[in-house]
ChimeraX commands (.cxc) that place a marker at each C-alpha (Angstrom):
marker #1 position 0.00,0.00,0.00 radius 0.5
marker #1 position 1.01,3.77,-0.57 radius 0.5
marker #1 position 1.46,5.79,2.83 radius 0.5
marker #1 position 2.27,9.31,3.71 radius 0.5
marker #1 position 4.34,11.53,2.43 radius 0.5
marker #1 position 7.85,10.72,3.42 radius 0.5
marker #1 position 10.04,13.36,5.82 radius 0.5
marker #1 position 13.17,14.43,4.88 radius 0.5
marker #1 position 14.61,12.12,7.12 radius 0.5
marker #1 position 16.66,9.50,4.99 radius 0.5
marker #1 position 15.17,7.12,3.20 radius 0.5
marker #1 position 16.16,3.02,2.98 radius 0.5
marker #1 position 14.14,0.25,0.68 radius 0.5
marker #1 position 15.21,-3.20,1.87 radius 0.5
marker #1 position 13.68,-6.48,0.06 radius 0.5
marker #1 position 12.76,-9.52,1.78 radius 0.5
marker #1 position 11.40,-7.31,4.20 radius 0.5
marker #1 position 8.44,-9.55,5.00 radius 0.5
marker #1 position 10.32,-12.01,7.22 radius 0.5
marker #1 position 14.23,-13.19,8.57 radius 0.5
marker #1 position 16.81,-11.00,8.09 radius 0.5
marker #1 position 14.84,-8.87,5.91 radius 0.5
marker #1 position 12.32,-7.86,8.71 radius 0.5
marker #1 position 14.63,-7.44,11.30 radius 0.5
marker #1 position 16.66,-5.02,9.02 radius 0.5
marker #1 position 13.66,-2.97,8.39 radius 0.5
marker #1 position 12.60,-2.35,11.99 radius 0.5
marker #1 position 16.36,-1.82,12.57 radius 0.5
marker #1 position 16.67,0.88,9.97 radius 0.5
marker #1 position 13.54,2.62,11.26 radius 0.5
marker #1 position 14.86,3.00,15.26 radius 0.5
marker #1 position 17.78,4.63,13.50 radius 0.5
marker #1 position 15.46,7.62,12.38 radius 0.5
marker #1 position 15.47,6.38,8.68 radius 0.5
marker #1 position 12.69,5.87,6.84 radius 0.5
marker #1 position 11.78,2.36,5.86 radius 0.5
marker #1 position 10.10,1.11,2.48 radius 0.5
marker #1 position 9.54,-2.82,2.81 radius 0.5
marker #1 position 9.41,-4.59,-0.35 radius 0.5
marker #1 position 8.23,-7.89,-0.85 radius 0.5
marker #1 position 5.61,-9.80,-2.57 radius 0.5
marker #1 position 3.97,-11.52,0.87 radius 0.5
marker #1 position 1.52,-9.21,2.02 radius 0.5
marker #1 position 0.71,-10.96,5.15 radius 0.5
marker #1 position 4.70,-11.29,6.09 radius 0.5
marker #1 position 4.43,-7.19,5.12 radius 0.5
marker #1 position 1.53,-6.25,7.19 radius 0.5
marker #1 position 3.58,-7.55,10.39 radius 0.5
marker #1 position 7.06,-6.07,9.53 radius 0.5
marker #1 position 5.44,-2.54,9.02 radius 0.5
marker #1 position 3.48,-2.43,12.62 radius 0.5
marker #1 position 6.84,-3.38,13.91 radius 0.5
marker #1 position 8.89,-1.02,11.56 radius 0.5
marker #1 position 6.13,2.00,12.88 radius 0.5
marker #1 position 6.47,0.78,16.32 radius 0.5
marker #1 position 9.77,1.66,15.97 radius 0.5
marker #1 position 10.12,4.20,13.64 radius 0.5
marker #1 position 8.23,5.30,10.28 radius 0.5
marker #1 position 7.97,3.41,6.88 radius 0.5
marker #1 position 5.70,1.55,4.68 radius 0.5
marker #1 position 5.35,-0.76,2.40 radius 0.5
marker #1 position 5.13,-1.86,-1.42 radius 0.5
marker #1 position 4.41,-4.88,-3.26 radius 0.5
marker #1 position 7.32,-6.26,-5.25 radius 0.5
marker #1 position 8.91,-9.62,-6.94 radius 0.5
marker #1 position 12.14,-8.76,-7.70 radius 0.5
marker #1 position 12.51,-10.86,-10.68 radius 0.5
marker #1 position 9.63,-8.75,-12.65 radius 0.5
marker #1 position 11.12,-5.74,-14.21 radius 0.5
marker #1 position 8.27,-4.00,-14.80 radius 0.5
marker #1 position 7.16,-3.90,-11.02 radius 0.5
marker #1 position 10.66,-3.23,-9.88 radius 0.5
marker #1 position 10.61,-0.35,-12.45 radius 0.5
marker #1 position 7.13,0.64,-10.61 radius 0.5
marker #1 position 8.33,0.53,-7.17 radius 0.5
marker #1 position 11.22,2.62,-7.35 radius 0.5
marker #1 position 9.15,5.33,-9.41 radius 0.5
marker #1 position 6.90,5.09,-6.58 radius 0.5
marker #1 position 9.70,5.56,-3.97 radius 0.5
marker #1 position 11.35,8.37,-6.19 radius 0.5
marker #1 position 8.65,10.82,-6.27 radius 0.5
marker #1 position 7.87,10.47,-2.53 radius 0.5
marker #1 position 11.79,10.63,-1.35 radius 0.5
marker #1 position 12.66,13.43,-3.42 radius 0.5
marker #1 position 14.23,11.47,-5.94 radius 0.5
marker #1 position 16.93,10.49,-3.56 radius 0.5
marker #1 position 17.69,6.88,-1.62 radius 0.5
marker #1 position 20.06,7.05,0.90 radius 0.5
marker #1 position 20.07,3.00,0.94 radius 0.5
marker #1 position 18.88,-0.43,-0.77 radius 0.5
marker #1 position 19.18,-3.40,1.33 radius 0.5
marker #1 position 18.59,-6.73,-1.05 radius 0.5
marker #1 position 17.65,-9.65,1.37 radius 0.5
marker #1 position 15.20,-10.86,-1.45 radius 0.5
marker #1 position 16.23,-14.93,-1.44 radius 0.5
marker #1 position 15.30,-18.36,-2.20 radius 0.5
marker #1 position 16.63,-21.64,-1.30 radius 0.5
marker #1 position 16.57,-24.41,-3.61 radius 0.5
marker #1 position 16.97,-28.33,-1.85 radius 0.5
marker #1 position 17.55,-31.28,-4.07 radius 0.5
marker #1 position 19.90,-34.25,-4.42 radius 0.5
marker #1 position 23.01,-33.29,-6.73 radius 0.5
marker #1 position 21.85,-35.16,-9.78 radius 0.5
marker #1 position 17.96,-34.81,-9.70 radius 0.5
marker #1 position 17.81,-30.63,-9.84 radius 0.5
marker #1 position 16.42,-29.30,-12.65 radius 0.5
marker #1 position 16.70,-26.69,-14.98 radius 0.5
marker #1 position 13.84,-25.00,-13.36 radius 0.5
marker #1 position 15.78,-25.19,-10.39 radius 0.5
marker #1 position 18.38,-23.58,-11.30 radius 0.5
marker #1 position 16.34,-20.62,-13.03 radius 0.5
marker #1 position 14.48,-20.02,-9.67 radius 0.5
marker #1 position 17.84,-19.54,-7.37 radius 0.5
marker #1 position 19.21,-17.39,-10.14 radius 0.5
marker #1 position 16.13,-15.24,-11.08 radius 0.5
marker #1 position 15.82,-14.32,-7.40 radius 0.5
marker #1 position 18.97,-14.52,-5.67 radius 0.5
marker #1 position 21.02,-12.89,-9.11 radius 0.5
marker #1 position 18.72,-11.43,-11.49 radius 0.5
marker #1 position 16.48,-9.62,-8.33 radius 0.5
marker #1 position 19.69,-8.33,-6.52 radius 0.5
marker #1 position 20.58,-6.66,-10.39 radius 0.5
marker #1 position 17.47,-5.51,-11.21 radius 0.5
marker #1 position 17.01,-3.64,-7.66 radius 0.5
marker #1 position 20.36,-1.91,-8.24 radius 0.5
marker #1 position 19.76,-0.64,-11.75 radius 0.5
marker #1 position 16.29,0.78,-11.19 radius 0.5
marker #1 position 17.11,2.67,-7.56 radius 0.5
marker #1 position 20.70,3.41,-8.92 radius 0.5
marker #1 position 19.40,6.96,-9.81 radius 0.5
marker #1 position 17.99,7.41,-6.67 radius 0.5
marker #1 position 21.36,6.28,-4.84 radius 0.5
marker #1 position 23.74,8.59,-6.71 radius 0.5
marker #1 position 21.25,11.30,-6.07 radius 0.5
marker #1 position 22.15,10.61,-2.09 radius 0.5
marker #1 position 26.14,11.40,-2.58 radius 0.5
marker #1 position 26.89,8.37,-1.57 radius 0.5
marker #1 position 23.90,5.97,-1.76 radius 0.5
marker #1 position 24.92,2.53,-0.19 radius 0.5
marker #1 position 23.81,-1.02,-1.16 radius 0.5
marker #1 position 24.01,-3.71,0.69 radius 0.5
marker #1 position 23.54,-7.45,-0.89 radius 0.5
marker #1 position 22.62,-10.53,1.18 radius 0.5
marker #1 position 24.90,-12.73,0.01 radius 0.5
marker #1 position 25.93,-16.19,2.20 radius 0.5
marker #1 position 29.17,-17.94,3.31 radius 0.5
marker #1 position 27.08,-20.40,0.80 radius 0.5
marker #1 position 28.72,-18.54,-1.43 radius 0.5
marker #1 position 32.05,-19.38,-0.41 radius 0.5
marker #1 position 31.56,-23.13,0.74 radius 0.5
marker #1 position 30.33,-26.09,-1.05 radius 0.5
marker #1 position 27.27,-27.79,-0.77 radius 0.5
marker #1 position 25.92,-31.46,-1.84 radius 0.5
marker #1 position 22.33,-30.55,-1.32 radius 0.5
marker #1 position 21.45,-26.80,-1.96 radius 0.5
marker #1 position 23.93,-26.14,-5.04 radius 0.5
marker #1 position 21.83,-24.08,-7.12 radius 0.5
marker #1 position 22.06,-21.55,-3.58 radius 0.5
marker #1 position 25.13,-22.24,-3.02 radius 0.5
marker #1 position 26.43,-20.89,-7.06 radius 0.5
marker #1 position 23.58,-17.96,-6.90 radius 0.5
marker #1 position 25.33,-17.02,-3.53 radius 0.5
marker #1 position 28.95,-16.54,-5.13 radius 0.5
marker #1 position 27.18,-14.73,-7.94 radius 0.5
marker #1 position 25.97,-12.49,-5.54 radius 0.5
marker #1 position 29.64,-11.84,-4.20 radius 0.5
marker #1 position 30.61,-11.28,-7.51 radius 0.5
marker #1 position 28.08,-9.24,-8.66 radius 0.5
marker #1 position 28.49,-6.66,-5.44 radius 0.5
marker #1 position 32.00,-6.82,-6.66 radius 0.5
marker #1 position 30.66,-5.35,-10.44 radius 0.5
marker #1 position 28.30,-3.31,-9.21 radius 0.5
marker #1 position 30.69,-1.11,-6.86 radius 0.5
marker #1 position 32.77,-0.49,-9.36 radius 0.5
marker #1 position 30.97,0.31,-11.76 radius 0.5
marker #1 position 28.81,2.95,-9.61 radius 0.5
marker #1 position 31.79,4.04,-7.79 radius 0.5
marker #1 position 32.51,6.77,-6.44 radius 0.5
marker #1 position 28.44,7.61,-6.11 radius 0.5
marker #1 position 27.37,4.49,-4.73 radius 0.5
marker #1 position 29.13,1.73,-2.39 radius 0.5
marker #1 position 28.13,-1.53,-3.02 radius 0.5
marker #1 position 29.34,-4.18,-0.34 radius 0.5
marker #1 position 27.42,-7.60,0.66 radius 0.5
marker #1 position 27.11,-9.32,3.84 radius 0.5
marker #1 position 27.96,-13.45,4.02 radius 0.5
marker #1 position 25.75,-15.03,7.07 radius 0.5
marker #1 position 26.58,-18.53,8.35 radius 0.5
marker #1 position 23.58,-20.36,9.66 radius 0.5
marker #1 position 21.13,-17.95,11.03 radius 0.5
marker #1 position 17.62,-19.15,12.98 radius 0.5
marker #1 position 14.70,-17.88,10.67 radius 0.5
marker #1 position 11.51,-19.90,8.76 radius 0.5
marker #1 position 14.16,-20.76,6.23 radius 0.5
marker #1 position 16.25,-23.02,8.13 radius 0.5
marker #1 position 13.06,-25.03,9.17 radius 0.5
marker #1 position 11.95,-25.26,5.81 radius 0.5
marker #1 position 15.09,-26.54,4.47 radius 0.5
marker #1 position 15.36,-28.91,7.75 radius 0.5
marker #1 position 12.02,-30.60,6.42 radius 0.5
marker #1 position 12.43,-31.09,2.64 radius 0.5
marker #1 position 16.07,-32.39,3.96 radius 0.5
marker #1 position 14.41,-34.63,5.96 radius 0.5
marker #1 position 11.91,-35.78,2.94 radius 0.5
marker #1 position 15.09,-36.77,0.83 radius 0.5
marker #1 position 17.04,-38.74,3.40 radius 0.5
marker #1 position 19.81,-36.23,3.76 radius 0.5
marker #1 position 23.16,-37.14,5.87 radius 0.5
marker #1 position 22.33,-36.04,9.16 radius 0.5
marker #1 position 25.10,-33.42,8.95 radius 0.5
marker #1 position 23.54,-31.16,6.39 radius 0.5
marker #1 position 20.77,-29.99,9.17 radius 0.5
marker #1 position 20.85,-26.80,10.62 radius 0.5
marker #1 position 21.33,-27.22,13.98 radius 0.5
marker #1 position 24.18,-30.02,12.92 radius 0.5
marker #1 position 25.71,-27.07,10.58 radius 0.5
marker #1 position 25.38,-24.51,13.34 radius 0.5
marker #1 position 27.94,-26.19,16.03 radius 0.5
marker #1 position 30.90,-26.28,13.25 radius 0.5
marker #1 position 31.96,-22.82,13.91 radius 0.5
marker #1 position 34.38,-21.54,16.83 radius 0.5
marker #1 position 31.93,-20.14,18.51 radius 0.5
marker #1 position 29.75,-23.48,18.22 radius 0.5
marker #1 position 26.30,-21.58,17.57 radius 0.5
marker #1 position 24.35,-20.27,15.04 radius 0.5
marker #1 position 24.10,-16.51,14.62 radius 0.5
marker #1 position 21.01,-14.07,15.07 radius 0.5
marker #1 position 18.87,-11.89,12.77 radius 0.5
marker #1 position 20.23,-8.76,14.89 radius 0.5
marker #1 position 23.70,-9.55,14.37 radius 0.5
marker #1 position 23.24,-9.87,10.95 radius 0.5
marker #1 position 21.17,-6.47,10.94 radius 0.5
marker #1 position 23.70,-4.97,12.93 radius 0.5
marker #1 position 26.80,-5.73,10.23 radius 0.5
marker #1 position 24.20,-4.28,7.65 radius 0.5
marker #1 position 23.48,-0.92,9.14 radius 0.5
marker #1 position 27.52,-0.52,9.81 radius 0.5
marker #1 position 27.57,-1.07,6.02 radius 0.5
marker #1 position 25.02,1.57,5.17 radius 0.5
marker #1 position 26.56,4.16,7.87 radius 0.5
marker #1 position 29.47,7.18,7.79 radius 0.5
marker #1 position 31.61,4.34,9.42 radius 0.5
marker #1 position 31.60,2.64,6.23 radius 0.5
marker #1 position 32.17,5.89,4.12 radius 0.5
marker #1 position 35.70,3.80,2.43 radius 0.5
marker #1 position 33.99,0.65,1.93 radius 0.5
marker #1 position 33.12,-0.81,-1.32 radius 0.5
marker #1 position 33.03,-4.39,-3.35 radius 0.5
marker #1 position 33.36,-6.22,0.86 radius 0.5
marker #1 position 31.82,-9.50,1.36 radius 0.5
marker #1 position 31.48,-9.48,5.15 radius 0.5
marker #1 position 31.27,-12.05,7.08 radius 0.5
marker #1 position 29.28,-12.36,9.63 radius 0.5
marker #1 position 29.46,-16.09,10.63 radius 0.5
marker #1 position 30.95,-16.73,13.72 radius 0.5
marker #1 position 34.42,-17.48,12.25 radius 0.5
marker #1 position 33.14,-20.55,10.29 radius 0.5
marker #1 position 34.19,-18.86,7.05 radius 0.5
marker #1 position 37.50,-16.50,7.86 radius 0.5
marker #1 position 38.39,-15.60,4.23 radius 0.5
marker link #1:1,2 radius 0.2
marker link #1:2,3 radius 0.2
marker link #1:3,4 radius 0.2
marker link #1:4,5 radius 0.2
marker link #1:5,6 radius 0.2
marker link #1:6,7 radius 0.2
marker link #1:7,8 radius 0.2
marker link #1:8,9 radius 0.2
marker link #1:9,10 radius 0.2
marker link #1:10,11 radius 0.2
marker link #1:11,12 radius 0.2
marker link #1:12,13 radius 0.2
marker link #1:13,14 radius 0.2
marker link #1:14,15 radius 0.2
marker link #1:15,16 radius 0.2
marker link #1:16,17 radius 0.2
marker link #1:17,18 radius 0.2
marker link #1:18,19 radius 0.2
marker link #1:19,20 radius 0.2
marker link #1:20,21 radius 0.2
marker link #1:21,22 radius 0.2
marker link #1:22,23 radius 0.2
marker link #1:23,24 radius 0.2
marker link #1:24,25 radius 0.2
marker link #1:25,26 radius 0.2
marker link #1:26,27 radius 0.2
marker link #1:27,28 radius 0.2
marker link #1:28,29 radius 0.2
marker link #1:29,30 radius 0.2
marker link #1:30,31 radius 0.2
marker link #1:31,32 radius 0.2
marker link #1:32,33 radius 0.2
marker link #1:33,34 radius 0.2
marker link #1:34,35 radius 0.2
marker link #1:35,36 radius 0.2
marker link #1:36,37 radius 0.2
marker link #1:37,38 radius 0.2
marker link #1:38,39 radius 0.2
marker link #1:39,40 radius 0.2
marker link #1:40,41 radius 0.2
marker link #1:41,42 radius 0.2
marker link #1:42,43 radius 0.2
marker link #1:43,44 radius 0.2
marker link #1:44,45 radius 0.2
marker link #1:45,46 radius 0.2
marker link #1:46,47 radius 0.2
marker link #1:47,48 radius 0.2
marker link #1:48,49 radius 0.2
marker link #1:49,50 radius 0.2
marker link #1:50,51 radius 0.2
marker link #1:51,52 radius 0.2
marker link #1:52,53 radius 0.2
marker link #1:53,54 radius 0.2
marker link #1:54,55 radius 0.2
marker link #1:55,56 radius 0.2
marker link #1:56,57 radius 0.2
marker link #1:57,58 radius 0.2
marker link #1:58,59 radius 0.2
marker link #1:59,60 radius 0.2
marker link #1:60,61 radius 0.2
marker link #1:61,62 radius 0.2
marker link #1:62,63 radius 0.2
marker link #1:63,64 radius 0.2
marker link #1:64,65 radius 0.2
marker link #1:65,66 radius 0.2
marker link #1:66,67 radius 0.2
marker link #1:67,68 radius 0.2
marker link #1:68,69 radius 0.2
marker link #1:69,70 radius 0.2
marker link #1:70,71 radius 0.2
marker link #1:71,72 radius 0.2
marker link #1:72,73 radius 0.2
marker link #1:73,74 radius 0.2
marker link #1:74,75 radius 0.2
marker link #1:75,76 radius 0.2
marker link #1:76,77 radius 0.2
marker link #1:77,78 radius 0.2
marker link #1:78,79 radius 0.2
marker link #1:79,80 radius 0.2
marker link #1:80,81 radius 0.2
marker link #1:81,82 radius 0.2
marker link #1:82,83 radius 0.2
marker link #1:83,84 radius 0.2
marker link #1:84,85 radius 0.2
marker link #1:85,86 radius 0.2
marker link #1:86,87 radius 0.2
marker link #1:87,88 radius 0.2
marker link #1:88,89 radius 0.2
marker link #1:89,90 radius 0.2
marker link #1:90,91 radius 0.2
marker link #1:91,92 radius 0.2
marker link #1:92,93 radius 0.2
marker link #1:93,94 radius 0.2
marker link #1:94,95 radius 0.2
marker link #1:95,96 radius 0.2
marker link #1:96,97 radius 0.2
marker link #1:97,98 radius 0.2
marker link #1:98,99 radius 0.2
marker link #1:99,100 radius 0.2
marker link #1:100,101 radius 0.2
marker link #1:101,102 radius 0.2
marker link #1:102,103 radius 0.2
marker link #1:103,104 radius 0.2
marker link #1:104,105 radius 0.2
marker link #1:105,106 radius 0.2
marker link #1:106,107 radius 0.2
marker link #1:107,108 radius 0.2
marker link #1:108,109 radius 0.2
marker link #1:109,110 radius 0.2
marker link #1:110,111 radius 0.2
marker link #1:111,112 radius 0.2
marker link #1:112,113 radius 0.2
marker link #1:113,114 radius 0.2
marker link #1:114,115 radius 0.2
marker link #1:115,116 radius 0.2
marker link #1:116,117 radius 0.2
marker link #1:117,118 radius 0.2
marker link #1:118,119 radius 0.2
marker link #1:119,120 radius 0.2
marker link #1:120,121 radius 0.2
marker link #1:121,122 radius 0.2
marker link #1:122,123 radius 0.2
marker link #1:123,124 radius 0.2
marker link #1:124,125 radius 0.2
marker link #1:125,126 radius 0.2
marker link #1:126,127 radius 0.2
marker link #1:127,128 radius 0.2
marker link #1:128,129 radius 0.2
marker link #1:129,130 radius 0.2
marker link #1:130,131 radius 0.2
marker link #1:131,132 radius 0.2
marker link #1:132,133 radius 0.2
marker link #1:133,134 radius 0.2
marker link #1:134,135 radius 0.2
marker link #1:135,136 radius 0.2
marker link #1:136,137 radius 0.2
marker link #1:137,138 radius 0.2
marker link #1:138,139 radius 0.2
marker link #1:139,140 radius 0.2
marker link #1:140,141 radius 0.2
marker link #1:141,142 radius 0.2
marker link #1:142,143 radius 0.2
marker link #1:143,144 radius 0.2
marker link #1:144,145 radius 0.2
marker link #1:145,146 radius 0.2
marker link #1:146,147 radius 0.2
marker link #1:147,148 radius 0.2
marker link #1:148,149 radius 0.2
marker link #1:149,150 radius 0.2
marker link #1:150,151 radius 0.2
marker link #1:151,152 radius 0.2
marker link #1:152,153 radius 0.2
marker link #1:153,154 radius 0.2
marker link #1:154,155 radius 0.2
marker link #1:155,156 radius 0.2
marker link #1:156,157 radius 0.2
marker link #1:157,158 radius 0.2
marker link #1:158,159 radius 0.2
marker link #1:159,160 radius 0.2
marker link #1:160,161 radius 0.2
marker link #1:161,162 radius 0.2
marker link #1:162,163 radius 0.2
marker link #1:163,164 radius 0.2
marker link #1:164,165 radius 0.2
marker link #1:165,166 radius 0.2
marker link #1:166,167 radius 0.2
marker link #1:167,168 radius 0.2
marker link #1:168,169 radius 0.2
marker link #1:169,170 radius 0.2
marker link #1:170,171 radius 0.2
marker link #1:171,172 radius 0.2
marker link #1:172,173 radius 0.2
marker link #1:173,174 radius 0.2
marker link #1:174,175 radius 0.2
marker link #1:175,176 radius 0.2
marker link #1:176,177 radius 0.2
marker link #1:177,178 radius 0.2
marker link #1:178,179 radius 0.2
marker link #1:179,180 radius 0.2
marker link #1:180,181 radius 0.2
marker link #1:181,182 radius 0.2
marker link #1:182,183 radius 0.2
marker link #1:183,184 radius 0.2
marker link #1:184,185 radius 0.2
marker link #1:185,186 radius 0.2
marker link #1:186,187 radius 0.2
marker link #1:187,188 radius 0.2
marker link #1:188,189 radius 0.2
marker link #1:189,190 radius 0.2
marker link #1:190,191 radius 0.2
marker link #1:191,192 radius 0.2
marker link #1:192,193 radius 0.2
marker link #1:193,194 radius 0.2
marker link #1:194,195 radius 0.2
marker link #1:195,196 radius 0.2
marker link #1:196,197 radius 0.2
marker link #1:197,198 radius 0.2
marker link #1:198,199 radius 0.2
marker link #1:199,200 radius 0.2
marker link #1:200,201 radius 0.2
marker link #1:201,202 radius 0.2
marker link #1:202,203 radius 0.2
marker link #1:203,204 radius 0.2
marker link #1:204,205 radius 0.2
marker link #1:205,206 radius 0.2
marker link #1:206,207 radius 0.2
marker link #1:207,208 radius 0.2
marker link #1:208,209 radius 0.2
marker link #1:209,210 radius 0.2
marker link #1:210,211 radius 0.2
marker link #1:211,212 radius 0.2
marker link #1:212,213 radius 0.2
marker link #1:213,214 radius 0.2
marker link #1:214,215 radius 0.2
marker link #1:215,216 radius 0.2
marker link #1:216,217 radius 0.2
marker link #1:217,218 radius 0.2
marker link #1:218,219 radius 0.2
marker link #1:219,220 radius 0.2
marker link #1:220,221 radius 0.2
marker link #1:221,222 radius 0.2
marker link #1:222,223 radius 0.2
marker link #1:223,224 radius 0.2
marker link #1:224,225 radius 0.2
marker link #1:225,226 radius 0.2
marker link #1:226,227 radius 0.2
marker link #1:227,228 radius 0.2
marker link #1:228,229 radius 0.2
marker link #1:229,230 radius 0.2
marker link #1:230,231 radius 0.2
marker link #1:231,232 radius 0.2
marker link #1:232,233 radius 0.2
marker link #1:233,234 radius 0.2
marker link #1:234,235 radius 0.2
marker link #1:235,236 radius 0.2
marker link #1:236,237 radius 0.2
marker link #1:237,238 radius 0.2
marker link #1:238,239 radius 0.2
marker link #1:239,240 radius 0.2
marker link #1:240,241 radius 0.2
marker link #1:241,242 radius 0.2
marker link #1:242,243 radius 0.2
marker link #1:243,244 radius 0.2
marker link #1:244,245 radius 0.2
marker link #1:245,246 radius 0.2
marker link #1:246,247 radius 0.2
marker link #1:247,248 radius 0.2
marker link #1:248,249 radius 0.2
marker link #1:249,250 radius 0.2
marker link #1:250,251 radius 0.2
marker link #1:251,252 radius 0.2
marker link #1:252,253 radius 0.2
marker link #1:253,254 radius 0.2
marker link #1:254,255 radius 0.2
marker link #1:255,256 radius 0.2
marker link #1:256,257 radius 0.2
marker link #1:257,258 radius 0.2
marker link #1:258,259 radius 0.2
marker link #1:259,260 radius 0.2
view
């Protein structure tokens, strides 16, 4: 739904925003004094995120699937003329996780992790890119994965999107530099929906016991799986003055169970 007119306070759009990381971001943002546009295409997931983003701040909320140009083109119109054609930020938590035995994935498969995880992540850039330069620096930040870094038997369409991702933050911040950084933040296992989902369709294909999530979680030094808010709270560093000589990072933000 449209809202009220935004303040001059700045302005962030983050994508996923209905749930996990996403949602957590967004209520984060908005008890930093920015104002929050959630984008995602479950309104239900939405409606929640936005009491808690105005509970702790101001915002609102659009509908969006990132891999549809034409609404992406849409939303960011929308956001333009009621920011004042300026974005101070673009968080991209927009992600899906594809589960399957190595040798029975399909082609569909595949196209799913990369029209969402790849394809979304671009398209969001492009379209709110004149919005970002208009900020002096606008910041992105990309939800990428130590997936990206680390193999996996079970979730390799992820697993390739996620390096994509790297490598596309990579792209991106240098081709928009100096006007817009461009970094990307790599969680380890984090509790959110996700993780149970994946937990059950690994449990529907037999999976090795090891590939669960709370298995997955104890490999790290610190033996534990992180938190939405510490993921949230690597993000907003990103999008701060603190991070005014950052561009083309992959962060980690895993506990030590990736250290490169």
């Amino acid at each position: 739904m449209l809202g009220r007119v935004v303040s001059v306070r700045p302005v962030v759009a983050v994508t996923g925003a209905a749930a996990g990381i996403g949602a957590q971001v967004a209520v984060d943002l908005a008890a930093t004094g920015r104002y929050v546009w959630c984008l995602d295409r479950d309104p239900d997931g939405l409606a929640t995120t936005l009491k808690q983003v105005r509970a702790a701040g101001d915002g609102d909320t659009l509908s969006l699937d990132v891999t549809d140009e034409s609404q992406v083109t849409s939303v960011f119109g929308v956001i333009g003329e009621r920011s004042g054609g300026r974005l101070a930020g673009l968080v991209n938590s927009a992600g899906v996780v594809v589960v399957g035995a190595f040798e029975s994935l399909t082609v569909a498969d595949w196209q799913r992790a990369w029209s969402v995880n790849v394809l979304g992540t671009y398209l969001t850039i492009k379209h709110a890119a004149p919005l970002l330069r208009a900020a002096q620096p606008g910041r992105v930040v990309n939800l990428a994965s130590i997936a990206g870094k680390l193999p996996a038997a079970w979730t390799a369409p992820y697993n390739a999107s996620k390096a994509a991702v790297i490598s596309l933050t990579r792209s991106a911040a240098l081709a928009l530099a100096p006007d817009i950084l461009v970094n990307s933040v790599c969680p380890g296992p984090v509790g959110t929906a996700m993780y149970q989902q994946i937990d059950a369709r690994l449990d529907e294909l037999d999976a090795p016991p090891e590939t669960r999530f709370a298995n997955r979680s104890r490999l790290g030094p610190m033996g534990r799986a992180g938190t939405t808010s510490e993921v949230s709270a690597a993000i907003l560093f990103l999008l701060s003055d603190a991070a005014s000589f950052i561009t083309g990072e992959d962060l980690n933000v895993s506990g030590g169970m990736v250290m490169f």
